[in-house]
N, C-alpha and C positions, 0 to 999 in steps of 0.2 A: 425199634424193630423195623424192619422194610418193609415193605409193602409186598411183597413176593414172601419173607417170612410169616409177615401175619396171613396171608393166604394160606399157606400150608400147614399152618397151627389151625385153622380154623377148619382145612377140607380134615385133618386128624380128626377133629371132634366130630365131622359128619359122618365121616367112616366108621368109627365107633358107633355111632348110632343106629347107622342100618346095617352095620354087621355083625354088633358087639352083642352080646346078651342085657336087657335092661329087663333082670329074673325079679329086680327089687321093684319094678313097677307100680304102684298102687291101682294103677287102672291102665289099663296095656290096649286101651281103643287108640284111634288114632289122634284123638286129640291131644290127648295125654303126650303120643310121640310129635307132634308139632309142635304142643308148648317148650316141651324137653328140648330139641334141637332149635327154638328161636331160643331157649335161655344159651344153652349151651355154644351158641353161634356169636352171642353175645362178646364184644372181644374181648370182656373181663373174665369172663371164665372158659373161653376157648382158649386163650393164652396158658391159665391156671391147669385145666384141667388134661392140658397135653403132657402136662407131667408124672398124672396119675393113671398109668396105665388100667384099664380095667375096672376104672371106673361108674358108678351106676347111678342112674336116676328116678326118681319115683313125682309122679305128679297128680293133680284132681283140679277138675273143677269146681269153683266157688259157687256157680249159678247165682252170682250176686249182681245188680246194678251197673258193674265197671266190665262186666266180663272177661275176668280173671282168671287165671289160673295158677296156682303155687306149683313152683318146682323147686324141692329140694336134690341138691347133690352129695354123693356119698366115696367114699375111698374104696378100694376091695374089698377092704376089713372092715365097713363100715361104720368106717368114721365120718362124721359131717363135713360137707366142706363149704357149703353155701345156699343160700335159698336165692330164689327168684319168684316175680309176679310178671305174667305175661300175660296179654291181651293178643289174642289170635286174629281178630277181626283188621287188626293192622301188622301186627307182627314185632309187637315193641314190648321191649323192657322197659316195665316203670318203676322197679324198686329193685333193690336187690341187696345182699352182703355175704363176703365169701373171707376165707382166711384160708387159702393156700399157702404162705412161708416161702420160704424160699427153698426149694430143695438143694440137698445138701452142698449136688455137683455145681447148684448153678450160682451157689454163696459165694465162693472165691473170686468168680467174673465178677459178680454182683458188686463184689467192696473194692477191686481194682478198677473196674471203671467209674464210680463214685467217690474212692479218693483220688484218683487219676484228675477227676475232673476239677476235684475241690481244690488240688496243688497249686495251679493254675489260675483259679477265679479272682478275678479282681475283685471284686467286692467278699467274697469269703477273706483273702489274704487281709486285706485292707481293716478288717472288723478282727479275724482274731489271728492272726499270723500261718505258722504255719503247721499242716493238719496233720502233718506227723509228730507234733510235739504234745504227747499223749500217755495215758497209762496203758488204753487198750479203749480198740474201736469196735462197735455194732454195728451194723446195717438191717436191715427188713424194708418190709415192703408194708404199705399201708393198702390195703385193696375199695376202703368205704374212699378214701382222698384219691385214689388216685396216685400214689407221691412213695416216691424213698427217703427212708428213712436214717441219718447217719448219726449213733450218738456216739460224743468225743468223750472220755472219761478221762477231767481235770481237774478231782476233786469240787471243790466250792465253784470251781471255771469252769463245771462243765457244760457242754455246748448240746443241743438236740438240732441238727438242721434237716430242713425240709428240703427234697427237689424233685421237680416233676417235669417229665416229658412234654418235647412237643407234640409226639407221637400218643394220641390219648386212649387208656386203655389196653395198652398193648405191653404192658411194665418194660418198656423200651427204655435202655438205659443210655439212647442217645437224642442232641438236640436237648439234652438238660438245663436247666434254669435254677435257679436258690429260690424258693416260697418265702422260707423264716428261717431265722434261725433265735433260737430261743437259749437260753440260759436257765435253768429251771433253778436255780440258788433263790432269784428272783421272785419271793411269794411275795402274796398278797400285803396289803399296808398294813391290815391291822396282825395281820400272823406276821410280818416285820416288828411291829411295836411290840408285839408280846415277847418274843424272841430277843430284845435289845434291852429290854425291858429286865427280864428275867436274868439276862449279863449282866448288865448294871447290879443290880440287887445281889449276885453272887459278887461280884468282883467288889464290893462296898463290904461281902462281910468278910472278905479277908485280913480287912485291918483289925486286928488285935483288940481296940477301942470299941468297935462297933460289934464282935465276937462276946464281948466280956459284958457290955451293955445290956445284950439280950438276954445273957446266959443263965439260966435258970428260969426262964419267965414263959410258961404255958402256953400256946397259942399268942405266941407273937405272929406278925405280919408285915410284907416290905410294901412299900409304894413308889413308884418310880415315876418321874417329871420329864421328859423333857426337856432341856434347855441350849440344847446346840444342837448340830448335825449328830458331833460323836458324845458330848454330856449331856448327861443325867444328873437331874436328883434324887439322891435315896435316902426314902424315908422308912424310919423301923417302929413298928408304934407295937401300943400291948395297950388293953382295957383302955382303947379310946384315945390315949395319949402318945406321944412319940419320946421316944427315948437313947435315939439316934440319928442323926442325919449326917449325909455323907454325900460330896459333889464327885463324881465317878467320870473320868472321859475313857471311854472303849479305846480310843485309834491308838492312845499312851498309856495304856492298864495302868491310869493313877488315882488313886483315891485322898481324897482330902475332907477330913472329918470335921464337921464343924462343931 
């Protein structure tokens, strides 16, 4: 966003303030209206909040140690949109979280200039090719990072990238950069072993051999080894003893009974 846009996003939210009704006020002194207009001024939710027309605020003092004050923000309907802590003696936001979305109109800009961008990037192209080769794509905005959000939907390949603005604050969707990009297939080591684990042990009692071995026998149980990248050992045991084993490789669904 420019810098003559984020001015005029931001005089919106002031206008609002001393002209709009704020009926939802919890305390309608003037501090209350200072805290409301430093949160509000804030460029995270003076961006956010130029889109909810009619929008209301309600604030109080903490009278605590920090000299605080909470400002929550509300929709017409009121629905939540974000809280805020401000400190009046300097005029700063020290906490905050909002979940504006993306409205509806401003979705379509939103996913054409973030795949726009991603066509382009050499290090996006370079890591996963190209960003139209997809089932269907998301965007949103993340408002605690900072950052947009683009997920790729490619099944087991699919992609979550991160990007975020030079422009900070302003959900500017130019001057973009790549954060991460993540692969979410990608869990943890030991939810991978389980998961590899639990293939191997099915894929071992497909054989016939090792079907018939168990069959009949109460509380049997499989155990699985380890022994390459893609093999395993499967072992099938009942009352303590084993009564199957089976070398299983995943990358060639072959099993080999021993």
């Amino acid at each position: 966003m420019s810098s003559a846009r984020r001015f005029a996003a931001v005089l919106a939210v002031l206008l609002a303030l001393t002209c709009g009704p704020l009926a939802a006020a919890q305390d309608s002194g003037p501090g209350a209206q200072r805290a409301i207009a430093v949160a509000a001024g804030h460029p995270m939710f003076a961006t956010g909040l130029a889109e909810y027309a009619g929008w209301t605020a309600s604030a109080y003092g903490s009278q605590d140690r920090y000299g605080l004050w909470r400002v929550d923000f509300f929709t017409a309907n009121g629905v939540p949109l974000g809280w805020a802590q401000v400190r009046l003696a300097d005029g700063r936001v020290f906490a905050w979280d909002s979940s504006f979305g993306i409205a509806d109109e401003s979705y379509a800009a939103a996913e054409e200039a973030l795949l726009g961008f991603l066509r382009y990037d050499s290090e996006f192209l370079a890591f996963a090719g190209d960003i139209d080769d997809n089932d269907w794509i998301w965007v949103a905005y993340d408002d605690s990072r900072d950052a947009w959000t683009v997920f790729v939907e490619r099944g087991v390949e699919s992609l979550v990238v991160t990007l975020r603005s030079a422009n900070e604050w302003a959900r500017s969707l130019e001057d973009l950069r790549i954060v991460e990009i993540e692969v979410p297939a990608l869990v943890s080591v030991d939810e991978w072993r389980s998961m590899r684990s639990s293939a191997a042990a099915a894929l071992a009692f497909t054989d016939a051999r090792v079907a018939a071995a168990v069959r009949g026998l109460d509380g049997w149980v499989s155990e699985a080894e380890q022994l390459g990248e893609s093999v395993w050992l499967v072992r099938f045991r009942w009352e303590g003893r084993t009564v199957a084993e089976a070398e299983v490789d995943l990358a060639v669904a072959s099993v080999a009974v021993r």
